[in-house]
VEXTI-127026 format. One record per atom (N, C-alpha, C): x, y, z; residue number from 0; atom name. Coordinates in steps of 0.001 Angstrom, whole numbers. Layout:
X  Y  Z  NUM  CA
...
END
This chain:
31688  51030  -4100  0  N
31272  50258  -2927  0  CA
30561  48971  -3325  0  C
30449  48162  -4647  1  N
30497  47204  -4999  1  CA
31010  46086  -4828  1  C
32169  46063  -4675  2  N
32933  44913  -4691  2  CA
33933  44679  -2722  2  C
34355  43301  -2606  3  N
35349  43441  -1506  3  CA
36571  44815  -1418  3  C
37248  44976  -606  4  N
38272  45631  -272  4  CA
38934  45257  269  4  C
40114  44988  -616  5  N
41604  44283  -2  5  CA
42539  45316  1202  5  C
41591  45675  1902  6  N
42313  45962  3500  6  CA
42596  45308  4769  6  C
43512  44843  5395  7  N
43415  43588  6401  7  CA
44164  44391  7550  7  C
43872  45876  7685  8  N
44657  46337  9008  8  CA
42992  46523  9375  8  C
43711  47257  10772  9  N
42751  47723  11974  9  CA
41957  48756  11166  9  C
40347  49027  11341  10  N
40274  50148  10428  10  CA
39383  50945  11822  10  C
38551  52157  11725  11  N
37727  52711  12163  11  CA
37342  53916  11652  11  C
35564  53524  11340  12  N
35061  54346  10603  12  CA
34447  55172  11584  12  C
34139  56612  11800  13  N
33794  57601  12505  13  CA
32718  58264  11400  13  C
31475  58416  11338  14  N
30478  59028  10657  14  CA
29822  60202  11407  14  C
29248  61303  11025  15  N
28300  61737  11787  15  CA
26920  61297  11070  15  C
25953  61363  11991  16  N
24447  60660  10734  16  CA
23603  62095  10796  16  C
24057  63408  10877  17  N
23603  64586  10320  17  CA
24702  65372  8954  17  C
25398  63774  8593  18  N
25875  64491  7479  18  CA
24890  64141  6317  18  C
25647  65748  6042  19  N
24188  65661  4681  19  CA
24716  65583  3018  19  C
26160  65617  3030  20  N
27201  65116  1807  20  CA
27008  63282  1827  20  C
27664  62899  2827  21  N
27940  61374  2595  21  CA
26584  60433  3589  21  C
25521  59943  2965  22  N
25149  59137  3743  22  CA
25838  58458  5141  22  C
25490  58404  6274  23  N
26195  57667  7064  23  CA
25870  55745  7272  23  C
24921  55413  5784  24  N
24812  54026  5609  24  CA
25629  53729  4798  24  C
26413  54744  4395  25  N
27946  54068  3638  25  CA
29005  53728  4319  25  C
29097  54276  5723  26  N
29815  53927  6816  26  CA
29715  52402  6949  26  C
28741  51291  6822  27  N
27953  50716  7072  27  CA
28501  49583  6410  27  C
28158  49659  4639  28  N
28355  49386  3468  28  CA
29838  48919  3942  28  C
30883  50203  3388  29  N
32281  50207  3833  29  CA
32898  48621  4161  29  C
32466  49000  5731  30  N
33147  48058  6914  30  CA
32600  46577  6365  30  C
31449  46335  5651  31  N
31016  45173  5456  31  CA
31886  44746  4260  31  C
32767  45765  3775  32  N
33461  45372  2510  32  CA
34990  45493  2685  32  C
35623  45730  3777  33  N
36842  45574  4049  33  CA
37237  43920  4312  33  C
38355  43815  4103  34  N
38732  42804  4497  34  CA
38962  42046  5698  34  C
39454  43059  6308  35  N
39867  43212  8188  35  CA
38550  42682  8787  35  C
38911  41589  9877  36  N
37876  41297  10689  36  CA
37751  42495  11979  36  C
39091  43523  11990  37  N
39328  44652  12813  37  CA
38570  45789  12451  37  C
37603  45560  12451  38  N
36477  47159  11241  38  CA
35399  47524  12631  38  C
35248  48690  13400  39  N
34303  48823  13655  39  CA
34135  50579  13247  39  C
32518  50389  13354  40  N
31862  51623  12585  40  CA
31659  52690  13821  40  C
31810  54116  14119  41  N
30988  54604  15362  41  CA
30440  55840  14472  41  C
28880  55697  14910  42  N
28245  56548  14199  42  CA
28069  57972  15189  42  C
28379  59075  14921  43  N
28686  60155  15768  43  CA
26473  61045  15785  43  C
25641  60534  16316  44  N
23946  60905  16275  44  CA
24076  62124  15687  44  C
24932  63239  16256  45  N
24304  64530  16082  45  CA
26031  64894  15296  45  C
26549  64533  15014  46  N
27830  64686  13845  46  CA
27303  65119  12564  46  C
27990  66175  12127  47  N
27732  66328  10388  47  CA
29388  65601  10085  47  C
28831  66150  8485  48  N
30063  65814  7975  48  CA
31615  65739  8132  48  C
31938  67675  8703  49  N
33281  67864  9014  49  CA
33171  67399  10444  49  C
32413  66778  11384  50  N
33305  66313  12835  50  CA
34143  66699  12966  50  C
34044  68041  13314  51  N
34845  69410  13758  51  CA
34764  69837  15058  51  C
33801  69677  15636  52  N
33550  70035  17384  52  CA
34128  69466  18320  52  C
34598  70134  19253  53  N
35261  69753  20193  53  CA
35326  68370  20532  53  C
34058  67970  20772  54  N
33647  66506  21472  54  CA
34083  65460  19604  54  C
33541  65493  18646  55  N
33959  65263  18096  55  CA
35572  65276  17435  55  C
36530  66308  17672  56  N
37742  65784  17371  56  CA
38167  64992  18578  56  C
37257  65213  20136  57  N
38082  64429  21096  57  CA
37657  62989  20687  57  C
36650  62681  20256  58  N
36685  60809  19820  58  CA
37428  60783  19035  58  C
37998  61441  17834  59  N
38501  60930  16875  59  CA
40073  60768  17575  59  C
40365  61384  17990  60  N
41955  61284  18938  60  CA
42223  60049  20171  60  C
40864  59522  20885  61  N
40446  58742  21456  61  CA
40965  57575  20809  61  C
40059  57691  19633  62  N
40035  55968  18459  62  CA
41876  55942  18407  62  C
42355  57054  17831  63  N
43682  57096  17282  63  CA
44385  56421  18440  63  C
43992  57107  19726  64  N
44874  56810  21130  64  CA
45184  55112  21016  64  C
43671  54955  21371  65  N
43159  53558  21644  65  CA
43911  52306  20004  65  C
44015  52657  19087  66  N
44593  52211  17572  66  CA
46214  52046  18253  66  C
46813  53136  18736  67  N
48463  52922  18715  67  CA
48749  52243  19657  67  C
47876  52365  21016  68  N
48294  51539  22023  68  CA
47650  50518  21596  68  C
46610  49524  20790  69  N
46721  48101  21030  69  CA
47916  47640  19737  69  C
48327  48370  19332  70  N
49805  47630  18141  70  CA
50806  47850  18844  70  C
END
């Protein structure tokens, strides 16, 4: 997480900030290092790591929805 990242599609990062493997200020980091001016971050408050719960896989299917219909 040093350097740029030669990515120039749509991206979206989904974190929970009760994960306790991956910081969710690398979510953060990341997006500031993609290339894509298309980067936004959504930090999930009470998300752990696997964003496995209901409400959580329904955003992640949401983002996906919302990703195919604007291409």
């Amino acid at each position: 997480l040093g350097a740029p990242i030669d990515i120039a599609v749509p991206a979206r990062l989904i974190h929970g900030q009760r994960d306790p493997d991956v910081p969710w200020e690398h979510s953060l980091t990341l997006a500031g290092l993609l290339r894509s001016d298309d980067v936004q971050t959504i930090l999930v408050k009470d998300g752990d790591h696997r964003l496995s719960r209901p409400q959580d896989i329904a955003l992640i299917l949401k983002v996906i929805e919302d990703l195919s219909a604007a291409s």
